[in-house]
C-alpha positions as CSV (number, residue, x, y, z in Angstrom):
1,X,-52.0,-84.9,-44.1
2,X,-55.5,-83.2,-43.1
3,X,-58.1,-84.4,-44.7
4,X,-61.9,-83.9,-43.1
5,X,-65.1,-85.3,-44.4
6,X,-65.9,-83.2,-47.2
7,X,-68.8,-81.0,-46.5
8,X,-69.0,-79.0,-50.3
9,X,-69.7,-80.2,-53.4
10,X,-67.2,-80.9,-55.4
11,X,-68.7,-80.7,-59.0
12,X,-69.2,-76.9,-57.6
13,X,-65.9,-76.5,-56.5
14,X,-64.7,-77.5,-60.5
15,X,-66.9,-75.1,-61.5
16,X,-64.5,-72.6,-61.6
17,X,-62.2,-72.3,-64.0
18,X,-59.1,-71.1,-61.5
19,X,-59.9,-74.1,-59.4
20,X,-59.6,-76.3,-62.4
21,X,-56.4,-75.0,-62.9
22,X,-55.4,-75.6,-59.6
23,X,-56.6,-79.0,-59.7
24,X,-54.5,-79.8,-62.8
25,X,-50.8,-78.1,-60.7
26,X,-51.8,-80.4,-58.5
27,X,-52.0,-83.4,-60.7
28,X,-48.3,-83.3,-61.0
29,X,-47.9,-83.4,-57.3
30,X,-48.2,-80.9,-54.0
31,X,-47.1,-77.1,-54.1
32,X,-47.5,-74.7,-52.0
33,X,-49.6,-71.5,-52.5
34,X,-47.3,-69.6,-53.2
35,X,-46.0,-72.2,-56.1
36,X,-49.9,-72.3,-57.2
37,X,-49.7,-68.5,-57.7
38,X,-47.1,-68.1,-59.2
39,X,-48.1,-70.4,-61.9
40,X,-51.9,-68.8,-61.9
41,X,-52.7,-65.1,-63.1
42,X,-54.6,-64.8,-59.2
43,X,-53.0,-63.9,-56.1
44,X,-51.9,-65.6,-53.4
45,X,-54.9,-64.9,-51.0
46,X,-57.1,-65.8,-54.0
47,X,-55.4,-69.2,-54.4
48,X,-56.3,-70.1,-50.6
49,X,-59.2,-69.1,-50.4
50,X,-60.1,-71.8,-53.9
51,X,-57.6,-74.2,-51.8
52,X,-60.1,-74.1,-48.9
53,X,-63.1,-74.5,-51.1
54,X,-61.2,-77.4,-53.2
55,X,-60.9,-78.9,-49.5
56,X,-64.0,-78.9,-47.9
57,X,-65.2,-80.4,-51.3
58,X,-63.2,-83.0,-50.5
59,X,-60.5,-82.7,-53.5
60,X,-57.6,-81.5,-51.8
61,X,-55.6,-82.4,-49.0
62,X,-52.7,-80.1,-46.8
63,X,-49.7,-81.1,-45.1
64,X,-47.6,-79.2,-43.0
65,X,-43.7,-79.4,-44.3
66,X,-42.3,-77.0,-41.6
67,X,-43.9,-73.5,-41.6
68,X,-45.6,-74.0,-45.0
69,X,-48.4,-76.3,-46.0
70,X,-47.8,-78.0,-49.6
71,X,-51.6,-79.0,-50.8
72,X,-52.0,-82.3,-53.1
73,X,-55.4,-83.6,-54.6
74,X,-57.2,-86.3,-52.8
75,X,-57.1,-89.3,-53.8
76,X,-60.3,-90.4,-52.3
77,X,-62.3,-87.1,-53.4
78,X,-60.7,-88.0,-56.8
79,X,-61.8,-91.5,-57.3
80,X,-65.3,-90.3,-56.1
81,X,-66.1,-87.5,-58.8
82,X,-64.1,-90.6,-61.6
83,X,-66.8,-93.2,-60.1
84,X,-69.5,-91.2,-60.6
85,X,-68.7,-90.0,-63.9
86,X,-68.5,-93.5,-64.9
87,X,-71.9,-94.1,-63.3
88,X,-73.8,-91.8,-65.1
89,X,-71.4,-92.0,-68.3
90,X,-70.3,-95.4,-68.5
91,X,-68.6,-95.6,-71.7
92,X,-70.4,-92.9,-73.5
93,X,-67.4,-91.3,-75.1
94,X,-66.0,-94.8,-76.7
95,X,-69.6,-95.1,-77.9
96,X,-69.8,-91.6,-79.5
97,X,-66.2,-92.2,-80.8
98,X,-67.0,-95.7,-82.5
99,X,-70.7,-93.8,-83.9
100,X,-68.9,-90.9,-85.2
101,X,-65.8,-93.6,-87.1
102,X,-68.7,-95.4,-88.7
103,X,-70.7,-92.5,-89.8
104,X,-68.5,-90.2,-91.2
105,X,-69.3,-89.0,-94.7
106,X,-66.9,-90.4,-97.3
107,X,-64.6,-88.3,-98.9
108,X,-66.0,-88.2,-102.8
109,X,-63.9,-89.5,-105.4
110,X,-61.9,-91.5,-102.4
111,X,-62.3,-95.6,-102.3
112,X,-65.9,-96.6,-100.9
113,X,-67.6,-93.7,-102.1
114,X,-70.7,-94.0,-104.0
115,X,-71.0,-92.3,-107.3
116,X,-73.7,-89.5,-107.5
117,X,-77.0,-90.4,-109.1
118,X,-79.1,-88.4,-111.0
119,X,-82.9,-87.7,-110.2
120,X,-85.1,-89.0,-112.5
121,X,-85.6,-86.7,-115.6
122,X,-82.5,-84.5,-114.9
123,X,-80.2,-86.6,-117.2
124,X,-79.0,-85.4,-120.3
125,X,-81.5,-84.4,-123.0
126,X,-82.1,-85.8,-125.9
127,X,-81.8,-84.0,-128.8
């Protein structure tokens, strides 16, 4: 496998939607470009040249099988971009998710909800 230090940056490299795509084929294990493009709406050229970017951001790795290369994500360039994430966002989405579960608006006429009050003076009138 061929892995160098990775000299881009890889929150660039994710950027772009057709290398997000790539990145998730990959998820499921290596493929070759030609396996990428056929699964993308880009040609093959276009898939190596987000390939090389993905790899010198440190996200993907090649391996020569033969006379073809099968590219696979990185584990290391992987569990970087996950540790920082979790750096700068901890828990936030089990935060947000337990927030919005004990704010939600009750349904009316559903068990918990309050009966609507009337502001002062817009009762019923006496007659």
């Amino acid at each position: 496998m061929t892995a160098s230090a990775p000299v881009g940056d890889p929150f660039e490299a994710l950027g772009d939607p057709n290398r997000r795509a790539i990145v998730e084929l990959l998820g499921s294990g290596g493929r070759s470009v030609g396996e990428l493009a056929d699964a993308l709406p880009i040609s093959r050229p276009a898939v190596s040249r987000h390939l090389r970017l993905l790899k010198e951001a440190g996200l993907v790795v090649e391996e020569a099988q033969g006379t073809r290369r099968l590219y696979s994500l990185h584990g290391q360039g992987v569990e970087a971009v996950e540790a920082y994430l979790v750096q700068v966002w901890g828990d936030v989405a089990t935060r947000f998710r337990l927030m919005a579960e004990n704010t939600a608006e009750v349904a009316p006429g559903s068990p918990g909800a309050k009966k609507p009050t009337r502001p002062p003076g817009k009762g019923k009138r006496s007659r």
